[in-house]
Structures are given as C-alpha cells and as structure tokens.
C-alpha positions as CSV (number, residue, x, y, z in Angstrom):
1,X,38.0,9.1,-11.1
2,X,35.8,9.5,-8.0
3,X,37.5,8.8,-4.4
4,X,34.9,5.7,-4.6
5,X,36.3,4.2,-7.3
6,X,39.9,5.1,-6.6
7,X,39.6,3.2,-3.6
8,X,38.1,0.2,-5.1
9,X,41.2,0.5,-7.4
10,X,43.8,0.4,-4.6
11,X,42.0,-3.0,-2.9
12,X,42.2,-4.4,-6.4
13,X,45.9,-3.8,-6.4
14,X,46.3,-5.1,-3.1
15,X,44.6,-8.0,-4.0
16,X,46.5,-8.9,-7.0
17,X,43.7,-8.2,-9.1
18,X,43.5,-6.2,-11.9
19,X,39.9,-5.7,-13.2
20,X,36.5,-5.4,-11.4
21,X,33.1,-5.7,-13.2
22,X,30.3,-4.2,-10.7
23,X,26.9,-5.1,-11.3
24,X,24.6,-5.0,-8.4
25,X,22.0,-1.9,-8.6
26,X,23.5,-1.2,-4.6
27,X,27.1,-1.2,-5.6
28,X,26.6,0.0,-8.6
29,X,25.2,3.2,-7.0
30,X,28.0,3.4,-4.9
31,X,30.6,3.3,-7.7
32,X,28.7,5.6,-10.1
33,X,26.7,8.0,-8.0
34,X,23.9,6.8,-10.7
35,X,20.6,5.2,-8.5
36,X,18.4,3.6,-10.8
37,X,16.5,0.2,-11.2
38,X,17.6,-1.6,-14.4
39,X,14.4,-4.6,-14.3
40,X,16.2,-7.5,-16.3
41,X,18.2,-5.4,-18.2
42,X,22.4,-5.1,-17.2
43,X,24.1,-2.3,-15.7
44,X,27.8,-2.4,-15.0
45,X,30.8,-0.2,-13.7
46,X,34.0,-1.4,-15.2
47,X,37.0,-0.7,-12.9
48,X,40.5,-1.6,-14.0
49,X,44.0,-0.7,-13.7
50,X,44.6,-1.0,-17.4
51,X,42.0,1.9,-18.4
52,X,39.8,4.2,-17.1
53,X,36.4,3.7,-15.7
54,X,33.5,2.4,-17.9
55,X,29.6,2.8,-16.9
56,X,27.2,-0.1,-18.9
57,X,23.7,1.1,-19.2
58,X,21.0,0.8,-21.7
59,X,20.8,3.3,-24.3
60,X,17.8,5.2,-22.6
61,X,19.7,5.5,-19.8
62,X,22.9,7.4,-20.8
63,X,21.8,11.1,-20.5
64,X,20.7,10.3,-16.4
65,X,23.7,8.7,-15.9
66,X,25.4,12.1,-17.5
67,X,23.3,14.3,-15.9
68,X,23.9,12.2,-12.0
69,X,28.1,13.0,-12.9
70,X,29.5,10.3,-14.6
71,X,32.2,11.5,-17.4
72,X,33.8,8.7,-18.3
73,X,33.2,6.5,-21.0
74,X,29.9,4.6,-21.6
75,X,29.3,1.5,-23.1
76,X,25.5,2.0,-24.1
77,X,23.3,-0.3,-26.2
78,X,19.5,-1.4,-27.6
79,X,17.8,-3.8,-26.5
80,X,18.1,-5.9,-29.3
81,X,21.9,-5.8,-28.5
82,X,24.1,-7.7,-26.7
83,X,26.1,-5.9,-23.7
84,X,28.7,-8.5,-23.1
85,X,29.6,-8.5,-26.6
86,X,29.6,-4.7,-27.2
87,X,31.7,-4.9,-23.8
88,X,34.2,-7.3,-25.2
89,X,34.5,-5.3,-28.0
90,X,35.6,-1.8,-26.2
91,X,38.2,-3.8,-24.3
92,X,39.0,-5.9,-27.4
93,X,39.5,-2.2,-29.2
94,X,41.8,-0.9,-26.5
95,X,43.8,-3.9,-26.3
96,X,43.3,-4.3,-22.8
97,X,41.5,-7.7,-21.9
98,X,42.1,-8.3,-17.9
99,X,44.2,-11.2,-16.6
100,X,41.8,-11.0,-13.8
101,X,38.7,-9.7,-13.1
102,X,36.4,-9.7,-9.8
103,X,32.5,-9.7,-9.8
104,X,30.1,-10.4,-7.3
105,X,29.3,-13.7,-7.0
106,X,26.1,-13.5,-4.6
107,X,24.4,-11.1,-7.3
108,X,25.8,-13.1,-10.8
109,X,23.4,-14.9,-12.1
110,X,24.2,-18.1,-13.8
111,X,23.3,-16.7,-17.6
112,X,25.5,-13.7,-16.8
113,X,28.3,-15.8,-15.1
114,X,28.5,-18.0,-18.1
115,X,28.5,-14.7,-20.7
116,X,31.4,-13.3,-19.0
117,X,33.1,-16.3,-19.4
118,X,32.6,-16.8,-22.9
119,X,33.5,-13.2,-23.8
120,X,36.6,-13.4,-21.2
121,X,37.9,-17.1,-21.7
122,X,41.5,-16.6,-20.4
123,X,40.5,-14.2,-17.5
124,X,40.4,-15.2,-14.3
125,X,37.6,-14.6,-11.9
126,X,37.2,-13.9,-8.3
127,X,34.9,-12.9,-5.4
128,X,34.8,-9.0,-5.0
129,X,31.7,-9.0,-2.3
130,X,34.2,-8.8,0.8
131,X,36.0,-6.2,-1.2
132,X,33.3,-4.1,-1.6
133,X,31.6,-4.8,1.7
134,X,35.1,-3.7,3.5
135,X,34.9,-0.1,1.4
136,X,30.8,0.1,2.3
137,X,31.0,-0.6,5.7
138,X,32.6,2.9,7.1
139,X,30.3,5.9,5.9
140,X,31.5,9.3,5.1
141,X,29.9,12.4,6.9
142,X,27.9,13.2,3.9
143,X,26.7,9.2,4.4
144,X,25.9,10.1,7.6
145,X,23.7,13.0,7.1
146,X,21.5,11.0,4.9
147,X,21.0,8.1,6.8
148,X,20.1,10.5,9.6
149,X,17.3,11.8,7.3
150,X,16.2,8.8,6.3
151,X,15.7,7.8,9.3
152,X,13.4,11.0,10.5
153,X,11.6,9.7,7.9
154,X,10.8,6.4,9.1
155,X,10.1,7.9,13.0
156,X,7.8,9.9,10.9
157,X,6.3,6.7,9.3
158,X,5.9,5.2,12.3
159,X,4.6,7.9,14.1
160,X,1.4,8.0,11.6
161,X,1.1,4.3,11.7
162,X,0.1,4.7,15.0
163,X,-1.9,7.4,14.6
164,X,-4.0,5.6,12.5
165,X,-4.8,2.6,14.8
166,X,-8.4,2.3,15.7
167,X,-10.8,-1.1,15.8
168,X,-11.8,-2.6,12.7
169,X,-8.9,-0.7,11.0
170,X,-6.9,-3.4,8.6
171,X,-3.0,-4.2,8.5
172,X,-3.1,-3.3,4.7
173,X,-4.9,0.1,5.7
174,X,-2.7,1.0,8.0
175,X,0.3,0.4,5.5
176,X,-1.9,2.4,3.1
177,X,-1.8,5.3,5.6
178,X,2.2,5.1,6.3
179,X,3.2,5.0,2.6
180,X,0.6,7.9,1.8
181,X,1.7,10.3,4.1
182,X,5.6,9.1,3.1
183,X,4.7,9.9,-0.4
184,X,3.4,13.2,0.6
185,X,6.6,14.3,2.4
186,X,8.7,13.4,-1.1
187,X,9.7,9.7,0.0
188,X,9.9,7.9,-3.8
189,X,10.7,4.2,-2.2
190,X,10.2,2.0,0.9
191,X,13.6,0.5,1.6
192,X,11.2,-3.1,2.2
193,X,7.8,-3.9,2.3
194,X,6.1,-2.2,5.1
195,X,5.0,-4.2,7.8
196,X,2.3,-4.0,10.4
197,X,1.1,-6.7,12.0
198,X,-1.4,-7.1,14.5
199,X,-2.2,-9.7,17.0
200,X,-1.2,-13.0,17.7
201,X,0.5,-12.4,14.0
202,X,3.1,-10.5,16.1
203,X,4.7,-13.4,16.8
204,X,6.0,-13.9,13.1
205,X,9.3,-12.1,12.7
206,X,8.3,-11.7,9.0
207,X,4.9,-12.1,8.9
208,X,2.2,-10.7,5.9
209,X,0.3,-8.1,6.5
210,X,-3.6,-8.9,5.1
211,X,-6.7,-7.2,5.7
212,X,-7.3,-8.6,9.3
213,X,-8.8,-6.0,11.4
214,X,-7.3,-4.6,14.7
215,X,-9.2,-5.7,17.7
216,X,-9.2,-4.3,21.1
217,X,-6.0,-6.3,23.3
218,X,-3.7,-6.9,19.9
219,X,-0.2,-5.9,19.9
220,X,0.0,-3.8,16.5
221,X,4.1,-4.1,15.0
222,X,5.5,-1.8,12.8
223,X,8.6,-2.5,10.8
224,X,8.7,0.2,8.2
225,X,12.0,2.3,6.3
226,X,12.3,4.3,3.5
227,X,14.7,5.4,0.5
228,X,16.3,8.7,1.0
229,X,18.8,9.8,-2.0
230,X,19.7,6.1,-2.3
231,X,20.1,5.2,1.4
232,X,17.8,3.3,3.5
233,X,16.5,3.2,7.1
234,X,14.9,0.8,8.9
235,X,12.9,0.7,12.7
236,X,10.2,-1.0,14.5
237,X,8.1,-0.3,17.3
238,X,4.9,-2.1,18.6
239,X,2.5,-0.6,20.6
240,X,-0.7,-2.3,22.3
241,X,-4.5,-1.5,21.2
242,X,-6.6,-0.4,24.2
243,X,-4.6,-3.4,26.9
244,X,-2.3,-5.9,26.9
245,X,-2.1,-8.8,29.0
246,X,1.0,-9.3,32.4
247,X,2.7,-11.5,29.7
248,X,2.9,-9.3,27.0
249,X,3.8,-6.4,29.3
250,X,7.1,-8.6,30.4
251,X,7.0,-9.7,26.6
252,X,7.6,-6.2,26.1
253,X,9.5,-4.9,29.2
254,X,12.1,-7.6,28.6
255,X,12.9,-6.7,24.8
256,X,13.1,-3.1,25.7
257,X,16.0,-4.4,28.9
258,X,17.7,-6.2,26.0
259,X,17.8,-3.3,23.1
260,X,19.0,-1.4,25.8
261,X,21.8,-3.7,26.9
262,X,22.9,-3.6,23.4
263,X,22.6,-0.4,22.6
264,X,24.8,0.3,26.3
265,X,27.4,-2.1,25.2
266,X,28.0,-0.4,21.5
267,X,31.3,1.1,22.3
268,X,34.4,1.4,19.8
269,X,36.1,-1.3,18.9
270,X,33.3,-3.6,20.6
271,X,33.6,-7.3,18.8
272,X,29.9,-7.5,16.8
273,X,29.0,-10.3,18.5
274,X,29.1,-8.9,21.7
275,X,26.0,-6.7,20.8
276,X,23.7,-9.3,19.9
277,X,25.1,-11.7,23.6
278,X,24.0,-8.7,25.3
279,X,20.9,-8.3,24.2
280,X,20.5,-12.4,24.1
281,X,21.4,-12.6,27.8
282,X,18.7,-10.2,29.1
283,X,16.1,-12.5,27.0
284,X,17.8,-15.8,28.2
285,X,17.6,-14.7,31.9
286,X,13.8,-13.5,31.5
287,X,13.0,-16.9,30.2
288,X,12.2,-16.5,26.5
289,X,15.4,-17.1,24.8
290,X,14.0,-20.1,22.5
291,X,11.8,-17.2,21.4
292,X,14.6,-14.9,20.0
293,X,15.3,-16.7,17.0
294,X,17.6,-14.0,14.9
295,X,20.2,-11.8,15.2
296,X,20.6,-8.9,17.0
297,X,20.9,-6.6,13.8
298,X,22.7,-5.8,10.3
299,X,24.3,-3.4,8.9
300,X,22.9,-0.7,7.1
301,X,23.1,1.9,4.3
302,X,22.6,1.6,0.4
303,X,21.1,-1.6,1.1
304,X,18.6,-1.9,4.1
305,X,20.6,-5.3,4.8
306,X,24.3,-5.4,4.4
307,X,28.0,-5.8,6.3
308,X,28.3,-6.1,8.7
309,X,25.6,-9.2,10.0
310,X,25.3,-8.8,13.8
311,X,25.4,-12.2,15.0
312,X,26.6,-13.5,18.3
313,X,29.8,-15.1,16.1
314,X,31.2,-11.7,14.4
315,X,34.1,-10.8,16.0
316,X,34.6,-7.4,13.7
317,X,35.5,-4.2,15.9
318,X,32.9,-1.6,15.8
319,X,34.9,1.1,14.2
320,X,33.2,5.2,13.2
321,X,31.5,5.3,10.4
322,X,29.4,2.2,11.4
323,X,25.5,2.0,10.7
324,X,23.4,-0.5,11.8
325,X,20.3,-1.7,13.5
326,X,19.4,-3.4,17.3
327,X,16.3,-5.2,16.9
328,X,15.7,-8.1,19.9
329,X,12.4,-9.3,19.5
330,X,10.5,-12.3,21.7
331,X,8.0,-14.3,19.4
332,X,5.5,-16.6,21.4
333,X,3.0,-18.2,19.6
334,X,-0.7,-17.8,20.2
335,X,0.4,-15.1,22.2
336,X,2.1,-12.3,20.3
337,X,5.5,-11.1,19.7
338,X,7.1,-7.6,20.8
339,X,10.3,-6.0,18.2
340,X,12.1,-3.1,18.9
341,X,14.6,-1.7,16.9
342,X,16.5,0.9,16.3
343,X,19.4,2.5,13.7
344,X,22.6,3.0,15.8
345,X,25.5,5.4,14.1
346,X,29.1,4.4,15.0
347,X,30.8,7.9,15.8
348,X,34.4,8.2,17.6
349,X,32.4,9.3,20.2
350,X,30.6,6.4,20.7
351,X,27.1,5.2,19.7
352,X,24.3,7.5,18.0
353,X,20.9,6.5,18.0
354,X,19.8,8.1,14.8
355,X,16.0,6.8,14.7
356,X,14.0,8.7,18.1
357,X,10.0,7.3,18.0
358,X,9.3,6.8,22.0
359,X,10.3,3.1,22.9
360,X,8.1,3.3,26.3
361,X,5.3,0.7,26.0
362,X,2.4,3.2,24.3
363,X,-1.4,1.8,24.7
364,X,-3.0,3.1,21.9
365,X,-6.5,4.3,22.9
C-alpha cells in the first residue's frame, strides 16, 4: 500500500468510514500514481479497511497502469461490460460489501451515483471531497520539485508569447506560437486553455481568444500553464504593444502594488483570507475596487484549480507544503484590464515564488 493511500485509509477510520471509491482522473492520479484520461469510460481506486486496494480501468488500460506501479488487484473490463457490476462482483466474492463508502460528490455524476446505489443498496454514502482536499493540500518535496518545473515551463511560455508580439499578429497565433514551442521542449498538455488577449478584450477575466489582430496601444494578456508529470502551473503577465495610455499605466502600477502586498503578507500560519484583503485594499484605495471582481487566487497542484480557494472569507492557516497562485487583476471596460499572477510555494521558511517572468511593466516594441 502506497503512503497515499495509507493515509487516505487512516482519515477513513477517523471518520468512521470504512470504504472509499475514488473516481476523479485528479484524485485518481493521486491514489494510483496512474495519469491518464479515461473519456466517458470509468476509472476507480477502491480503498477500504476490509481489503486491499483495487484499481478499475478498462481492459486496454491494465498493462500502463502495471507498468506506472500499481500491484494490487485490478478490476478490468470491455467495453461491452459493465464496471459496477464486475465491481460488485469482486466485493460480492470476497464477502466484503462496505457498510459505508465515500465518493466524490462534486465529480459523481447522476448515472454513476444511481449505479452505485443499485449495486450497494445497504451501504451508506458520504462526501470524501474535504477528505481528499485535506490530504492534497500539503505537497511532499518531490511535489515540490515538479511544480517548480512546471512552472519554468510556463515562464518559458510566456516568455515566447511575448516574443512573438508584433502588429497584425492574431490572439490565436500567438497561442499557436506558445503551445508550439511548449511542445518542442516535451510539454504533452496545457493545464487550461491558453489565453492571450489583446486590447480592450483585457478587460474580460476569461475572455476568448479569436483571430483579432494586435494593434499598436493594446494591452496583450497572457494566462498560460502547462502539465508536467501530472502537475500543473499556472501565471499571467500582460505587457503593452508599442504605448499605453496614464490610465492603463496606474491600471497596471496598481495591480502590481496589490500582488505585491499579497505576496508580502504570505507568512505561516497567515488566515487565506488575509491574502486576497491585502491585495483588495491596495485596489480599493486606488479607486478600482468594483473592478476586481474575483479572488485573490487558488490552490494549485494535480489540478490547476483546487483547495484551498483564496477568498477574502477563508480563514485556513497557510501551513508548508502550500501551492497556490496571487492573481489581482483590474478589468475596466472599453478600456482594458491588467492580471498579474504568480505561483507562490508555502515553505517553513516563508513564501517562494516559484514562477520568475519580469512583472515590471514591459512595452513591447
């Protein structure tokens, strides 16, 4: 049994619980060591204090989820076949059907909720996502060193993004450009859909990139991360094309003042929330806090988004072992929007910023 799974055992018992069915591709990952993306098709770690460990997979899967270290048992089948009955079978055959099992009810679907149920009519379910999230949430040093690389990666990304900014130059060739060279340097995945936006388009937190062409003036953003060996990174920076207005220089000044702040007040045992009011009080006192309209960050690691959510509410201690991103951002319409962010590690030494692209306003000539 991996330390992984060992620990997930030990919260079970904690929690009175004596079963655990983990199917999210992230979590999964976690449990098993075994990154893959299973489409529409289930995958499952089976934790229990009854019997050992159980990977699900399809059939065509079994030999990479050997070949990544799993030993245990495998519960493997066609597609024509039904996993949650050849599942209820192998527990049916050890005679060990849980009293109690917990899944993860923000990933369950409906279909497989109701399957589970049918297969497991006496057990009883419950809620392992703050389980999981709690085990997640510190990273081991060998965590560490990947999210470090990972995050190379994406100064790297960045770093070619703007690079490649010249007139008449498109959002969607610029993306082009990012994940090409990414590709080149042995990056599989983007953790999210690369963004880069350029002028008054800026000023969507989430906007879609399209083939509108960089014009001297715009503010180009880039919000970009990639996949290394399963763990993701995530920054953005935004530069200005040839000159940028006073208002976009204190746009930009001001957000810079407030990922600092942030980033200063990122000590041990720091309540969440007071990262994102530190940040939100340098944009409230510059005039533009209507136009800060998210949190301050997330946490980060398998998942480019996960525990813990750094929102001015979160009371959570910063503890080592801590990743996450601080990304203020001002968003005026018609006029542009400015987003900086960084990934911070949580060490006992205090905060490490792992991702290192200049944050000094760059005009891109």
């Amino acid at each position: 049994m991996n330390s992984r799974i060992e620990n997930l055992s030990k919260e079970l018992t904690k929690n009175n619980l004596d079963s655990a069915l983990i199917t999210s591709k992230s979590n999964f990952y976690y449990l098993s060591h075994y990154y893959t993306d299973p489409h529409e098709r289930v995958i499952g770690v089976y934790v229990s204090n009854k019997i050992d460990p159980v990977l699900i997979v399809p059939k065509m899967e079994v030999e990479d989820a050997k070949a990544c270290g799993w030993s245990g048992d495998i519960i493997s089948y066609y597609d024509h076949e039904d996993p949650w009955q050849l599942f209820h079978d192998y527990l049916s055959k050890h005679k060990k059907v849980p009293q109690s099992i917990a899944l993860e009810h923000d990933h369950m679907t409906l279909e497989r909720f109701e399957a589970i149920k049918r297969i497991l009519p006496t057990t009883s379910i419950f809620n392992a996502k703050e389980i999981l999230a709690n085990l997640r949430v510190v990273k081991s040093k060998q965590e560490y060193t990947l999210l470090k690389q990972a995050a190379k990666l994406a100064d790297f990304g960045v770093e070619t993004g703007v690079n490649a900014i010249a007139e008449g130059v498109t959002e969607l060739e610029l993306i082009a450009k990012i994940e090409y060279e990414l590709k080149k340097q042995g990056v599989q995945e983007m953790s999210f859909n690369t963004m880069a936006l350029t002028g008054t388009k800026t000023a969507s937190p989430h906007g879609t990139p399209t083939n509108k062409k960089i014009t001297p003036g715009d503010l180009v953003l880039f919000d970009l991360g990639v996949i290394y060996e399963g763990y993701c990174s995530d920054i953005t920076r935004t530069v200005a094309f040839q000159s940028i207005t006073d208002e976009q220089r204190i746009i930009y000044d001001t957000v810079l003042a407030a990922e600092k702040n942030a980033i200063d007040v990122s000590i041990l045992n720091t309540p969440v929330g007071k990262v994102d009011k530190a940040a939100r009080e340098i944009i409230e006192k510059a005039g533009y806090g209507e136009f800060f309209t998210h949190r301050v960050g997330h946490g980060l690691g398998i998942e480019t988004h996960e525990y813990p959510s750094m929102h001015g509410n979160n009371e959570i201690p910063l503890k080592p072992g801590m990743c996450y991103t601080i990304e203020p951002g001002i968003y005026v319409p018609n006029t542009g929007g400015v987003r900086i962010e960084d990934m911070i590690f949580m060490t006992d030494k205090g905060a490490e910023i792992l991702t290192s692209y200049p944050k000094d306003l760059q005009i891109v000539e």
